[in-house]
Backbone as CSV, one residue per row, in Angstrom:
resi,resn,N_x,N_y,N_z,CA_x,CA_y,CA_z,C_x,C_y,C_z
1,UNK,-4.448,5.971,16.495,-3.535,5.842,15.379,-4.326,5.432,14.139
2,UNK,-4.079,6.140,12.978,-4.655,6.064,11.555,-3.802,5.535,10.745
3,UNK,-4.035,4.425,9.306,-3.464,4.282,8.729,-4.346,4.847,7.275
4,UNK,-3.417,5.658,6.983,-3.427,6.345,5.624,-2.607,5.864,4.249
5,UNK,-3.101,6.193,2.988,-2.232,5.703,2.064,-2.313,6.614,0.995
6,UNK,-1.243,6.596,-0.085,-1.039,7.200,-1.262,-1.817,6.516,-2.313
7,UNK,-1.467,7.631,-3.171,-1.892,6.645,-4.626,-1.516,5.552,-4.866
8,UNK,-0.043,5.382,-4.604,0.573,4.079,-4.912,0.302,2.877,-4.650
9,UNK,-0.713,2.561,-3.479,-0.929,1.740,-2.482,-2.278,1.241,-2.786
10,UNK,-2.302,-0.093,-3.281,-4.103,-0.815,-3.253,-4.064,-1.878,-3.841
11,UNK,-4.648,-2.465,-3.773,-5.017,-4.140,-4.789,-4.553,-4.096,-6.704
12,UNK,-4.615,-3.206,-7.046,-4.626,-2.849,-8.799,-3.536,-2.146,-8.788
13,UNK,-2.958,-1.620,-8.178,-1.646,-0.932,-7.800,-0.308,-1.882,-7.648
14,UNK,0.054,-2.529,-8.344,1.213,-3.604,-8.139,2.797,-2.783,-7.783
15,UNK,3.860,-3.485,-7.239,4.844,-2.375,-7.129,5.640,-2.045,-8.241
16,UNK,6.339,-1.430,-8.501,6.863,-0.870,-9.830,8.117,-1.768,-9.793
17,UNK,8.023,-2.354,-11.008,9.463,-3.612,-11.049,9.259,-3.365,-12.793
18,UNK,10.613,-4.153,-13.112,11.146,-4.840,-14.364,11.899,-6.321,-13.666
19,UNK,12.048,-7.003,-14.513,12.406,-8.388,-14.435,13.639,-8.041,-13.959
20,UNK,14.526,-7.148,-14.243,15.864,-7.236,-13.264,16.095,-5.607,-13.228
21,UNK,16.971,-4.970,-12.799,17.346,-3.750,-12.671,16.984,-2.643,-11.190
22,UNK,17.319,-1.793,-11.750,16.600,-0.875,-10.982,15.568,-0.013,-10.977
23,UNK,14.950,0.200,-10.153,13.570,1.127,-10.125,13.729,2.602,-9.236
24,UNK,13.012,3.318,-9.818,12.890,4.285,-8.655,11.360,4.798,-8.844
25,UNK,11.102,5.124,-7.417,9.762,5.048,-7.065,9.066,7.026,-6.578
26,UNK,8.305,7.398,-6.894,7.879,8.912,-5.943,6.508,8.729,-6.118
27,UNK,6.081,8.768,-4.840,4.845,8.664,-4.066,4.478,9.833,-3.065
28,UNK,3.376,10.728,-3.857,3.290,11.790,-2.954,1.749,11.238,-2.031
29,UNK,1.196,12.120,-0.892,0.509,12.214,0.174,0.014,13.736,0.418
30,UNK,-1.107,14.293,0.440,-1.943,15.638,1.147,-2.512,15.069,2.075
31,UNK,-1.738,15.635,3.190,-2.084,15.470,4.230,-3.606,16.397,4.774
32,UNK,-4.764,16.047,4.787,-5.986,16.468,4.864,-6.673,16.674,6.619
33,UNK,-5.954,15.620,7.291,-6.604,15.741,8.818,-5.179,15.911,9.669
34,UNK,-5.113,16.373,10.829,-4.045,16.535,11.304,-3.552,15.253,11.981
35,UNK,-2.133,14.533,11.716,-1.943,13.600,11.469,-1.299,13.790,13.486
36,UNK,-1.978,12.881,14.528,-1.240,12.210,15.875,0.096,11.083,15.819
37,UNK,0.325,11.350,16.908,1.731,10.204,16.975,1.245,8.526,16.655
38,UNK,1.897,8.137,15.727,1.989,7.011,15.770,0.967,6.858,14.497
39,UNK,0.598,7.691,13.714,-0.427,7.321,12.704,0.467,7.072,11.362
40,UNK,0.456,6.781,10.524,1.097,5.427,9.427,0.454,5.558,8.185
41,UNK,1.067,6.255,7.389,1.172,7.018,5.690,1.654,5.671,4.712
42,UNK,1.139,4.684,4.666,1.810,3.523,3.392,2.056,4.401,1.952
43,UNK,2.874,4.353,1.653,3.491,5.408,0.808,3.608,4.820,-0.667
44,UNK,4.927,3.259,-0.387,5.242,2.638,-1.706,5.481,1.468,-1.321
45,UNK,4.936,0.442,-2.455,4.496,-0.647,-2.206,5.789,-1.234,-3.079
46,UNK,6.770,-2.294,-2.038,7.993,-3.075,-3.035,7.925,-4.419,-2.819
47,UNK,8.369,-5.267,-4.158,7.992,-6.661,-4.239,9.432,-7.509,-3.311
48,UNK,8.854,-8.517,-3.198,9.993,-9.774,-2.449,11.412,-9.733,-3.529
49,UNK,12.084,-9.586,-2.627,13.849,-9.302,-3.134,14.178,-7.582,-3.766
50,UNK,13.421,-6.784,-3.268,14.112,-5.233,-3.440,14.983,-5.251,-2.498
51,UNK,15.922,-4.821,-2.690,17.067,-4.153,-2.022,16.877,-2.706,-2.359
52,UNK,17.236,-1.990,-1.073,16.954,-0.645,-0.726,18.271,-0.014,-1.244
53,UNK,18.460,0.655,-2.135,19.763,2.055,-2.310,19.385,3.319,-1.659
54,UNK,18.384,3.690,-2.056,18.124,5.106,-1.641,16.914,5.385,-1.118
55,UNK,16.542,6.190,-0.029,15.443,6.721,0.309,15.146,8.218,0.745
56,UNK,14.437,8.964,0.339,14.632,10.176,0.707,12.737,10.896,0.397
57,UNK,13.014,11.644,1.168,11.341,12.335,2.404,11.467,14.222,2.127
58,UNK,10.353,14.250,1.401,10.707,15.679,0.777,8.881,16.198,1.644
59,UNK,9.489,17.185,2.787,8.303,18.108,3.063,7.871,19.285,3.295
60,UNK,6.830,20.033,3.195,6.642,21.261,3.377,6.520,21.462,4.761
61,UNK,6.304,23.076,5.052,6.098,23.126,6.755,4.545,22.301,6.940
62,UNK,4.669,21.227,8.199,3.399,20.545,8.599,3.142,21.456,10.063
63,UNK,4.358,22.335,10.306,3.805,22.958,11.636,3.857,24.334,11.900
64,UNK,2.946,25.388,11.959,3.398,26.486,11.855,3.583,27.248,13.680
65,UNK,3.460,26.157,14.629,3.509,26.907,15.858,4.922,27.383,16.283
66,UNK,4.967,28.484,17.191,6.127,29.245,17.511,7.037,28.319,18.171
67,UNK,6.925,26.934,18.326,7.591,26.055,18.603,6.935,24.310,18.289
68,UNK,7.208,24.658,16.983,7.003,23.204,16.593,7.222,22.144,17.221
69,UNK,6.471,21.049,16.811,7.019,20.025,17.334,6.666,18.534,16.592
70,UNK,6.630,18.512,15.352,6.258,17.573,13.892,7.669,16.987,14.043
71,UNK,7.222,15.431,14.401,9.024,14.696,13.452,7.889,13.632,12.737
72,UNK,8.924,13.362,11.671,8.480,11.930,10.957,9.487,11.075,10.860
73,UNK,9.075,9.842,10.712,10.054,8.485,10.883,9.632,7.685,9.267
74,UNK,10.801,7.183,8.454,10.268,6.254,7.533,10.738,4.710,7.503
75,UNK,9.825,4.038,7.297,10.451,2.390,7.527,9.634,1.840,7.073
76,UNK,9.080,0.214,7.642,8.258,-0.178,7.213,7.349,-0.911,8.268
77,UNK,6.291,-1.573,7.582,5.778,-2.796,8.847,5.876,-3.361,9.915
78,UNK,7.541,-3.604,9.767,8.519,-4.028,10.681,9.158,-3.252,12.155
79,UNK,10.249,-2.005,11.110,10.860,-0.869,12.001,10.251,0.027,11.472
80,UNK,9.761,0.876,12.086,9.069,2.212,11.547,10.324,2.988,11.120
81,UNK,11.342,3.158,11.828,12.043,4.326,11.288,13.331,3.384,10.650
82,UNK,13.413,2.407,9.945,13.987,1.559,8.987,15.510,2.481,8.067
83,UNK,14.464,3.541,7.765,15.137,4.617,6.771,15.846,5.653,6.856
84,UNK,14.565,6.151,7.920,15.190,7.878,7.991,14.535,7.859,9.512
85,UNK,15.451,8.811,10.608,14.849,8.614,11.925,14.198,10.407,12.249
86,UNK,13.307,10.507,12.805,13.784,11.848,13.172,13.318,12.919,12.198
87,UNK,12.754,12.978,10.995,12.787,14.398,10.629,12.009,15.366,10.648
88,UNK,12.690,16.596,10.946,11.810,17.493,11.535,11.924,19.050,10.443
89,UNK,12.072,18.384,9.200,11.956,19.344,8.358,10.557,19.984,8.431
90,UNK,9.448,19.234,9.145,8.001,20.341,8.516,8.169,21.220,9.957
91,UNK,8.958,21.198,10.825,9.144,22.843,11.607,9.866,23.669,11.242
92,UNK,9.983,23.702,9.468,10.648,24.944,9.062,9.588,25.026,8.195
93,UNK,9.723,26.953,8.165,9.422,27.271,7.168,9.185,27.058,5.809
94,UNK,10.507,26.745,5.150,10.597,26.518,3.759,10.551,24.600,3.773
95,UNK,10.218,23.806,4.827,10.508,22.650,4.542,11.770,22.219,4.377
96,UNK,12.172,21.240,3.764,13.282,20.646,3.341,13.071,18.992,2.892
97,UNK,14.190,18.185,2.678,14.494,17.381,2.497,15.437,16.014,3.406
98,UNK,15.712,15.252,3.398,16.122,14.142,3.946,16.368,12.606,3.493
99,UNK,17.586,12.254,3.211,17.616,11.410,2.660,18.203,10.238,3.773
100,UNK,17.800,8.745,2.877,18.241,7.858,3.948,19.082,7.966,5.224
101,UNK,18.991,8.000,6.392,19.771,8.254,7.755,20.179,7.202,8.822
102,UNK,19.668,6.254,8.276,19.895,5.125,9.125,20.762,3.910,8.338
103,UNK,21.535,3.906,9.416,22.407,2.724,8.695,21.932,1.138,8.167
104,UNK,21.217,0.900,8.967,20.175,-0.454,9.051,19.491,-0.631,7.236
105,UNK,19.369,0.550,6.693,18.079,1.102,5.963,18.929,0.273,4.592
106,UNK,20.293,1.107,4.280,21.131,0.973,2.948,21.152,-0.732,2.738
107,UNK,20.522,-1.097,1.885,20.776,-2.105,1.294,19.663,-3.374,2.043
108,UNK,19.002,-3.052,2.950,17.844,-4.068,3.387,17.465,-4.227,2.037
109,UNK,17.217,-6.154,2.330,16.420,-6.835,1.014,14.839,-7.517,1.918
110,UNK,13.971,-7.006,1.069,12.722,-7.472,1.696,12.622,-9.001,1.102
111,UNK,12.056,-9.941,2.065,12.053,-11.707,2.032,10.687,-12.437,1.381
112,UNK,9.516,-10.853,1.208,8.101,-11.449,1.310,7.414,-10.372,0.503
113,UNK,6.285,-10.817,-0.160,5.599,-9.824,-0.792,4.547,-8.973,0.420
114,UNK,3.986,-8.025,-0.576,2.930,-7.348,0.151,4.007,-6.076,1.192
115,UNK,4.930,-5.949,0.983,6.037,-4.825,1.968,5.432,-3.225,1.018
116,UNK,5.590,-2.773,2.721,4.919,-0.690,2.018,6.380,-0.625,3.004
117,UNK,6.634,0.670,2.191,7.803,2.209,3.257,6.474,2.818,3.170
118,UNK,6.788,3.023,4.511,5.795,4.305,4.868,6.340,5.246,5.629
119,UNK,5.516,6.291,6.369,5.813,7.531,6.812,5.100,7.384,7.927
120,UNK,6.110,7.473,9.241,5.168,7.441,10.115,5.323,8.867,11.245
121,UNK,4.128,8.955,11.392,4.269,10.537,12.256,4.956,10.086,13.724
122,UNK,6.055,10.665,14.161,7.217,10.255,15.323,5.794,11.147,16.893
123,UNK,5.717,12.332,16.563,5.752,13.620,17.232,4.411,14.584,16.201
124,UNK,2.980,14.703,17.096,2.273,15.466,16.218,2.463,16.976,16.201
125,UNK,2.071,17.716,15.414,2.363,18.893,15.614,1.613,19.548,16.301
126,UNK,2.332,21.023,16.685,1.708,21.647,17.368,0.349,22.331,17.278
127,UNK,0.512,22.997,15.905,-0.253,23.524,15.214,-0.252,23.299,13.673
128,UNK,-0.996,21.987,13.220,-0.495,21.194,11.972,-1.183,22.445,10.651
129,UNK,-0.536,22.011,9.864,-1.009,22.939,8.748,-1.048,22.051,7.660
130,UNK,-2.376,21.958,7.279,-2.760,20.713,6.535,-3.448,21.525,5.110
131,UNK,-3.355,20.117,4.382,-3.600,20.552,2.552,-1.735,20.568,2.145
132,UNK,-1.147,19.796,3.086,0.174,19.937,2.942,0.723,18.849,1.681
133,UNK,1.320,18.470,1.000,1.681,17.717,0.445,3.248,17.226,0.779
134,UNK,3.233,15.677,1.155,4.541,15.084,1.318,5.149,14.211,0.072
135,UNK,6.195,13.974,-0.194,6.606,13.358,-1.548,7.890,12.223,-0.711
136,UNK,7.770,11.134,-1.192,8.534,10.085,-1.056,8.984,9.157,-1.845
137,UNK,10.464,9.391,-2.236,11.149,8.629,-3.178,11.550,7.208,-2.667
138,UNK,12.123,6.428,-3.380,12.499,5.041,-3.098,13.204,4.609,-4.455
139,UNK,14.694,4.199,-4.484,15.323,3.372,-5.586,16.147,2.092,-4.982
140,UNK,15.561,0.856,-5.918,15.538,-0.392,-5.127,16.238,-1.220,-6.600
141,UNK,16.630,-1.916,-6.249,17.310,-3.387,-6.841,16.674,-4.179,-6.867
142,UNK,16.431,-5.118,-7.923,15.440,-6.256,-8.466,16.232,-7.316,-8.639
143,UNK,16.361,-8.165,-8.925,17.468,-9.586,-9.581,16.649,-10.563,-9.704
144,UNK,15.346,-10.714,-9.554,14.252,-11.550,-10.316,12.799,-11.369,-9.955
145,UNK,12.025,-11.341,-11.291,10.228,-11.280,-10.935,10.101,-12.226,-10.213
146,UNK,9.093,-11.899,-8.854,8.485,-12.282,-7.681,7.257,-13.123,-7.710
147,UNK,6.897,-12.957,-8.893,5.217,-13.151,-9.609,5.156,-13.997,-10.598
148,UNK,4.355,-14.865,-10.397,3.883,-16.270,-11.156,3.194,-15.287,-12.367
């Protein structure tokens, strides 16, 4: 198991906030090596007291075999599939989309800094097709800076 990360994700990279409101977040990933079960995409990095509204997992085909078999899970540290359970949009053709699916997911408030959503591979593919690019949104609730 590999842990991989986006742009979004590093020491100089802080999470995207305002002192109160809402944010929304898109964090893409090219997927370069063919990603095994259980390997872990840190995607977007959210500060202590986001509350989760929306999450949604936009991908191209990651599998081109005559019987795929690519799912991805999004969550965090904690529950891997937090968000979205299950998707198996990269065994299509044209890809697709997926938005939050789990009930657990709507409205979790994180307690602690340093929290990623990530993407975690459920199921590797059969025949991965890589140079792929994945995109991952996130819109979260703030009600006070976290940071001295």
């Amino acid at each position: 198991m590999t842990t991989y990360s986006s742009n979004l994700i590093g020491p100089s990279v802080p999470p995207k906030y305002l002192e109160k409101g809402v944010i929304s977040v898109v964090a893409q990933f090219t997927i370069a090596t063919a990603l095994v079960a259980g390997d872990i995409i840190q995607m977007i990095q959210v500060p202590q007291g986001a509350q989760i509204l929306d999450v949604g997992l936009a991908v191209p085909q990651l599998d081109t075999n005559a019987t795929p078999t690519i799912s991805l899970n999004v969550g965090d540290g904690t529950t891997n599939n937090r968000y979205i359970s299950g998707d198996t949009n990269g065994e299509l053709a044209a890809g697709g989309v997926t938005r939050l699916n789990q009930e657990g997911g709507l409205g979790y408030q994180y307690t602690t800094n340093g929290n990623t959503i990530n993407v975690e591979c459920g199921t590797a593919a059969a025949t991965a097709k890589l140079g792929q690019t994945i995109t991952l949104t996130c819109t979260y609730a703030c009600d006070s800076y976290p940071y001295a």
